[in-house]
N, C-alpha and C positions, 0 to 999 in steps of 0.2 A: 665602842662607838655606838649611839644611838641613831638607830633608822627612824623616818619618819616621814609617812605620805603627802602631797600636794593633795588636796582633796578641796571640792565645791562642798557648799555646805549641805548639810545632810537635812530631808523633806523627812517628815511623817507623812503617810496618806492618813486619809479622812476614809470618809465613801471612796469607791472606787469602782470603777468602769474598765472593762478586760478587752482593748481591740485583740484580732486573731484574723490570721489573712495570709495572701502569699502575695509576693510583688513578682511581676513578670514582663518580660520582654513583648512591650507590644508589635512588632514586628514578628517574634518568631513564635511569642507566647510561652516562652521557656523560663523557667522562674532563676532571677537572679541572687546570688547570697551576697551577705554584706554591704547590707542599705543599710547607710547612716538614715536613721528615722528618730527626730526629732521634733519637741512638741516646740515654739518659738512663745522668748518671754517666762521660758521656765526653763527648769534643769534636768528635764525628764527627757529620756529617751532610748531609744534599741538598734539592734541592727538583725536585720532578716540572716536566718541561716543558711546551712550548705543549700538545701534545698528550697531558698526563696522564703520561707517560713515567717512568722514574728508572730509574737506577742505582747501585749503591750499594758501595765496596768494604767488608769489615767484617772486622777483626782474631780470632783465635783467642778470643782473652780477650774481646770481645764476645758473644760467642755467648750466653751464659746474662743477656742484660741485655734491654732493651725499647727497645723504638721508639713513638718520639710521632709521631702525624701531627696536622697543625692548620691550615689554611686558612681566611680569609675565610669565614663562611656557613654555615660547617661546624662540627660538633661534632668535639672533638679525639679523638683514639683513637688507644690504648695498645697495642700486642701483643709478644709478644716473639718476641727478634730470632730465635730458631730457625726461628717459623712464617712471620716476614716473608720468611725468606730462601726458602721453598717458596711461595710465593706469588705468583701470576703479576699476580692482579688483589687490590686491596683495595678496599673499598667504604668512602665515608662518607656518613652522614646529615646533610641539610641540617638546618639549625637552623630553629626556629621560634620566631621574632620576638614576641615580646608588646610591642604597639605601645602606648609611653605615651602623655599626652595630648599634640597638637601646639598651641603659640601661636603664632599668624600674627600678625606684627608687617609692617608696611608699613616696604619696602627703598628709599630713596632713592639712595644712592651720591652724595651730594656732597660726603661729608666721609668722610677715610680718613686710619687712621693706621698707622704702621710700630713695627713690636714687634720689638726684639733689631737694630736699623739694625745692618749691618755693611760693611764695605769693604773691598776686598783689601787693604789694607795692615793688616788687623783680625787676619786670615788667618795663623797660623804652625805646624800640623801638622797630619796628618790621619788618615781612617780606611779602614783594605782590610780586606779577608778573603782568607785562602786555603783550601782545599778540605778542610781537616782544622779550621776552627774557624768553620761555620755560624752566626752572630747577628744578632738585628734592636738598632738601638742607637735609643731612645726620648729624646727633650728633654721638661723639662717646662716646660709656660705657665702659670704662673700665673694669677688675675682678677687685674684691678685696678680701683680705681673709675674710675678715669680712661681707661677701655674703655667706660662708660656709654653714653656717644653714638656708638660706631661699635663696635657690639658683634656686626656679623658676620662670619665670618672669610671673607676676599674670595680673599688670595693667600698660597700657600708656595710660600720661596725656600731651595730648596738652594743654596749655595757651593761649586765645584771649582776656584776657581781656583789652587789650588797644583799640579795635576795635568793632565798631557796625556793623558787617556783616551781610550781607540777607543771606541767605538759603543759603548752596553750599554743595559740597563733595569735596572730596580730600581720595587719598590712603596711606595706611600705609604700609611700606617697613622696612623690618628688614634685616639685610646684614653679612653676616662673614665679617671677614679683609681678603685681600689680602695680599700677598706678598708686594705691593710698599705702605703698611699699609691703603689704598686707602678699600671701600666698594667692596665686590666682589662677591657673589652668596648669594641669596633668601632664607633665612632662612625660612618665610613662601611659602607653597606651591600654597595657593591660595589667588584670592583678596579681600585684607580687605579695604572695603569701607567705610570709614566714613560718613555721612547726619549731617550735622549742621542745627540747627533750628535758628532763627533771634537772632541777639543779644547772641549769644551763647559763655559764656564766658572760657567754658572749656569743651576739648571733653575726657570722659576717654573710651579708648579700652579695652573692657577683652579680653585679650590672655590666660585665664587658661588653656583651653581645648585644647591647641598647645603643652603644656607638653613641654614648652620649656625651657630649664637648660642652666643657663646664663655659654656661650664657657669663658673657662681659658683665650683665648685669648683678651676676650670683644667683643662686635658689634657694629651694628651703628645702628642707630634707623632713618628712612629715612622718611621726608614729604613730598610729592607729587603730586603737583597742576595739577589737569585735566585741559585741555583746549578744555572745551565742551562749548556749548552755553548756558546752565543750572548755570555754574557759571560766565557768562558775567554781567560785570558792566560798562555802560557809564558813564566817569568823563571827565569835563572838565578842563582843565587848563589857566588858567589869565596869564597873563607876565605885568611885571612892566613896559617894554617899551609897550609905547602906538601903535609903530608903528607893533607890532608884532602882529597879530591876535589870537583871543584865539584858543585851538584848542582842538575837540574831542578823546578820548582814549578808545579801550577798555582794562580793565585792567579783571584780573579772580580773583575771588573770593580761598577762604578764607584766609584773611592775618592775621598772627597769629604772635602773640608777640613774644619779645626774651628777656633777662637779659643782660646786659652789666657787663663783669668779666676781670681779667685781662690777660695779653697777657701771653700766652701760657699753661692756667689753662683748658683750652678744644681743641679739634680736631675735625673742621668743613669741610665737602666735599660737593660740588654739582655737580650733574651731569648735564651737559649743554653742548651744540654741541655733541649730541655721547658719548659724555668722564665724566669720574670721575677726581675731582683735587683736592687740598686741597682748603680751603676758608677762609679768616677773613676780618672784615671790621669793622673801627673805629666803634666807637657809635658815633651818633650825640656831636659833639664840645668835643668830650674825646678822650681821647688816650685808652679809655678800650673797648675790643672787644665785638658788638651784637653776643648772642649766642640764639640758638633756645630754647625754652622758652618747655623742656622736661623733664618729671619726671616720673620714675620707683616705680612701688610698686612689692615687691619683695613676694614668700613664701615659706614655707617649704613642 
């Protein structure tokens, strides 16, 4: 069986300009890891490390464009790229929460059910990132009535089994719907970090203790490649013409499988440049759409 990545199309730089800086809590001044930092109107982008960190390379033709920065907790902010790139430190403001009303519903756990069941033989392409095309890619869940009686979300199961991955992380991102049915505010309140171990063929996340009751409306369930130096992998690339040189990539870690279904049986979003959009993309030589390779275990 042939694997094969979703990938943005691949930039060469030209000239190149290095921003370097830490992103910090302007209230405590504490530096925060994994800001999505992206340039808008291009495919460039990073994400700050464990300890607040980034780097950043940025093309000539960048220069007069903006950067988004967006975190968990945080409110996003815009600056452009001239002052990013003089900028040692940037600041964001934590968000403040307007708490709706909470229903406590009494949690049994004797009856649990499985949404989107899959099995490696389900399993036939997948999804990577490389360093020039930064995205978080979103599934959506529908309700259904038939979620009535195990209507809290217990476990998420990522899929890798198409891939022998080293070590990495990646975050998990739960989303209401917006209005343009697009992902739109942070169901969990803080970050959930995943650790994969080598060869790891499936991550499952416990969300019990978020007491979170699957919205009438559905959610998205969101995957989220950091772009830290922790999940960097050099691969090379061959080209059939002999006159082309081969060439170094770094690509990030962890690339996780997807199901090929037919068109219009799911609703996939990524966020990429700044923005949320819809997404589909053949499967390799079919006309049926790769979908992120997620499954819900439900309870009462």
């Amino acid at each position: 069986m042939k694997v094969f990545f979703l990938l943005f199309p691949f930039l060469v730089f030209s000239q190149q300009n290095v921003a370097k800086g830490l992103v910090l809590d302007k209230v405590t001044n504490e530096p925060i890891p994994y800001v999505n930092i992206s340039i808008l109107e291009s495919t460039i982008g990073t994400s700050s490390d464990d300890d607040g960190s980034f780097s950043l390379e940025i093309k000539e033709e960048d220069i007069n464009k903006i950067v988004s920065l967006s975190s968990l907790g945080y409110e996003s902010s815009k600056i452009p790229v001239s002052l990013f790139l003089k900028s040692e430190e940037i600041f964001l403001n934590p968000k403040t929460e307007v708490l709706e009303e909470v229903i406590i519903k009494d949690k049994f756990e004797e009856k649990t059910k499985t949404v989107n069941r899959i099995e490696d033989s389900d399993l036939c392409h997948g999804f990577g990132s490389f360093a020039e095309n930064p995205w978080i890619i979103a599934l959506y869940f529908p309700y259904k009535e038939a979620y009535e009686e195990t209507e809290f979300l217990k476990l998420i199961k990522f899929h890798f089994g198409n891939f022998k991955n080293k070590k990495a992380k990646f975050r998990l991102r739960l989303f209401t719907v917006g209005k343009d049915s697009l992902p739109d505010i942070d169901i969990l309140k803080e970050n959930v970090i995943v650790e994969l171990k080598k060869k790891q063929k499936e991550a499952v996340v416990d969300v019990a203790d978020y007491d979170i009751i699957f919205p009438r409306e559905g959610f998205y369930v969101a995957f989220e490649w950091l772009y830290i130096p922790y999940n960097e992998e050099e691969v090379t690339f061959h080209f059939a013409d002999k006159k082309r040189k081969k060439e170094k990539r770094i690509k990030y870690l962890p690339a996780f499988s997807a199901t090929c279904e037919e068109e219009g049986e799911f609703t996939i979003a990524v966020y990429v440049s700044g923005e949320w959009r819809f997404y589909a993309s053949n499967a390799y030589r079919s006309e049926k759409k790769a979908v992120p390779a997620i499954s819900l275990t439900l309870s009462n």
